[in-house]
Every structure is written in structure tokens, then in C-alpha cells.
C-alpha positions as a Markdown table, in Angstrom:
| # | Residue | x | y | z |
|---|---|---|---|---|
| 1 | Unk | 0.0 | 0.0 | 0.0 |
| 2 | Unk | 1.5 | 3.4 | -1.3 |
| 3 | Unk | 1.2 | 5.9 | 1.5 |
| 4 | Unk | -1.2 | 8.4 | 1.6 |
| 5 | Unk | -0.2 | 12.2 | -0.3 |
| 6 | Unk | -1.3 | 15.3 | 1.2 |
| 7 | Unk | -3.3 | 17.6 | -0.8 |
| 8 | Unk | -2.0 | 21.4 | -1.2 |
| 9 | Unk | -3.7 | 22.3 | 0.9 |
| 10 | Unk | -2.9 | 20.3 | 3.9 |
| 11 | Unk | 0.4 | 20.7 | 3.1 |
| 12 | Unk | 0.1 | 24.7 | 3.6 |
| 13 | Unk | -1.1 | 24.4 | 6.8 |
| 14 | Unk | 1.2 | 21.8 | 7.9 |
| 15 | Unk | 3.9 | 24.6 | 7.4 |
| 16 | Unk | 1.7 | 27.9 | 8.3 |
| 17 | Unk | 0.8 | 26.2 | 11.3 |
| 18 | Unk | 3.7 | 24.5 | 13.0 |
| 19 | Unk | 3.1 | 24.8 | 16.1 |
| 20 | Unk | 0.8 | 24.2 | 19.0 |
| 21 | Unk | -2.9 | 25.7 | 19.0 |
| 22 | Unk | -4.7 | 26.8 | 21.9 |
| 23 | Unk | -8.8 | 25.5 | 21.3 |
| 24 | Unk | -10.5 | 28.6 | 20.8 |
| 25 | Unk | -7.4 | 29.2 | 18.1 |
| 26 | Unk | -8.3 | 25.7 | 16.7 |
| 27 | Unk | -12.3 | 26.8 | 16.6 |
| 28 | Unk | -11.6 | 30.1 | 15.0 |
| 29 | Unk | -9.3 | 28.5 | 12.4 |
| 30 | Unk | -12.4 | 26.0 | 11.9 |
| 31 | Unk | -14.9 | 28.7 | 11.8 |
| 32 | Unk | -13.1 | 30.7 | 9.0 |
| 33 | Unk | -12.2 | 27.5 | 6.9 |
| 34 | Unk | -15.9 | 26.1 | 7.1 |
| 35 | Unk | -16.9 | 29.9 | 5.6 |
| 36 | Unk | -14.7 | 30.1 | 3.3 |
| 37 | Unk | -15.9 | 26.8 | 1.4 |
| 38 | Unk | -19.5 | 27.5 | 2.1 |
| 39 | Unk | -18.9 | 30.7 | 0.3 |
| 40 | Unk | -17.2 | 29.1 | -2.3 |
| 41 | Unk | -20.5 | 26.5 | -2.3 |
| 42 | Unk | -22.9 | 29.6 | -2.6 |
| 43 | Unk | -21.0 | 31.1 | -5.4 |
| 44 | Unk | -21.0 | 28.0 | -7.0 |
| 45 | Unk | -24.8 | 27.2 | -6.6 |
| 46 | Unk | -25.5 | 31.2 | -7.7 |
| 47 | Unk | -23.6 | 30.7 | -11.0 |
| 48 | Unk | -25.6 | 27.0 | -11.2 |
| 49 | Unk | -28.9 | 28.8 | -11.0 |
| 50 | Unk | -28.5 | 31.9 | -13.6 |
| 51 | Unk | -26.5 | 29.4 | -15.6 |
| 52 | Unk | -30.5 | 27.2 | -15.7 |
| 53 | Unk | -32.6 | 30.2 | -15.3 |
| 54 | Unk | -33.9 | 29.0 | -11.8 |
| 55 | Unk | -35.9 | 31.4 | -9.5 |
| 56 | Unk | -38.6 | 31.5 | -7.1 |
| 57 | Unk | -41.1 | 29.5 | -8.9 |
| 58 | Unk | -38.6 | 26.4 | -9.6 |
| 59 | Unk | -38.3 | 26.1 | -6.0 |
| 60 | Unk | -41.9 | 26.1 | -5.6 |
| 61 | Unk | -42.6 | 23.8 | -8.2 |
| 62 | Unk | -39.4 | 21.5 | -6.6 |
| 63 | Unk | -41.3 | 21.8 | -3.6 |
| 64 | Unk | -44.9 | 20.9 | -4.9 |
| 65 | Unk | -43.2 | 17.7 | -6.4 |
| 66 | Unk | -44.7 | 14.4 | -5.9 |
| 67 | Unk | -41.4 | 12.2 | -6.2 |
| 68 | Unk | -39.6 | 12.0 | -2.8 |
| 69 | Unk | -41.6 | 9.1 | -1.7 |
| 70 | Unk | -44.4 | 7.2 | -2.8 |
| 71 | Unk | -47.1 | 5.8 | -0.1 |
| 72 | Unk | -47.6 | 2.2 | -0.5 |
| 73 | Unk | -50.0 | 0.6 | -1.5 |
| 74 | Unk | -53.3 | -0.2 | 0.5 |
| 75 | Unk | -53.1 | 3.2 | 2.2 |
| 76 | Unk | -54.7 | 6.5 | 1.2 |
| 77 | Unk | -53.0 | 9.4 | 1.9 |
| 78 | Unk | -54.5 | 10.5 | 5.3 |
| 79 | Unk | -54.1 | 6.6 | 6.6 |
| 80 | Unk | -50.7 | 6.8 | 5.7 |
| 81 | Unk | -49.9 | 10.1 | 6.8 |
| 82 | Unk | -51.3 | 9.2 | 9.9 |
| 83 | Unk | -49.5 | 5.5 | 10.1 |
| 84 | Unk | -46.4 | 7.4 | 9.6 |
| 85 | Unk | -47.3 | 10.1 | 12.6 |
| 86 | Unk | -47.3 | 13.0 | 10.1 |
| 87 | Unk | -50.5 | 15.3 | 9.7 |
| 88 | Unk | -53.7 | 15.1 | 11.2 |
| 89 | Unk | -56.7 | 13.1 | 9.7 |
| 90 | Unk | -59.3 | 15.0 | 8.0 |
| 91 | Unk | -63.2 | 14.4 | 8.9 |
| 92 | Unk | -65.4 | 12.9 | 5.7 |
């Protein structure tokens, strides 16, 4: 088994930080890292959108969708909402 290579970027902060962090240090370094790739995510996702001509009403269509789960059979829709401890049941 080849040993395992260290990316750029580990390698950068292997040598920018060589020494011994105290733990709000570490958290801070953690807090700015995590922003920095969820702003990288965001622009990413921003350019995505234009790029498809997404807006508003795609997400409300997304969310209107019918395909994230299908009920089984046998059950209606209130039964199974119900079964599953979601909703309330309506009266007929």
C-alpha cells in the first residue's frame, strides 16, 4: 500500500501552522475554513442557478413535487400520513 499524499492544501497548513494551537485558536481557524468553502458552495450554486434560469417559482414547483416518496400501496393518503405520525386526519 502506497502511502497516503497530502493535498495542497494540507500541506500549507502543515507549514503555516507548525506549532501548538490553543482551542479557541483551533475553533476560530475551523470557523473561517468552514466559511470560506460554504462561500465558495454559494458562489458555485448562484452561478448554477443563472447558468439554468432558476428562481422563485422552480423552487416552488421543486417543492410541490410528488417524487420524494411514494405511499404504498393499500393506504390512502391521510391513513398513511397518519401511520407514519405525520399530519392530522381529516373528517369525511
Amino acid at each position: 500500500m502506497q502511502p497516503q499524499k497530502h493535498t495542497n492544501l494540507q500541506l500549507e497548513l502543515l507549514k503555516v501552522f507548525s506549532y501548538q494551537l490553543n482551542q479557541q485558536q483551533l475553533t476560530d481557524i475551523k470557523y473561517l475554513l468552514a466559511n470560506y468553502f460554504a462561500e465558495q458552495a454559494t458562489q458555485e450554486m448562484d452561478k448554477l442557478w443563472e447558468q439554468q434560469g432558476w428562481d422563485e417559482i422552480t423552487m416552488v414547483e421543486w417543492a410541490n413535487e410528488h417524487t420524494a416518496f411514494s405511499i404504498p400501496d393499500g393506504y390512502a393518503n391521510n391513513e398513511y400520513m397518519q401511520h407514519v405520525g405525520v399530519g392530522h386526519a381529516h373528517d369525511k
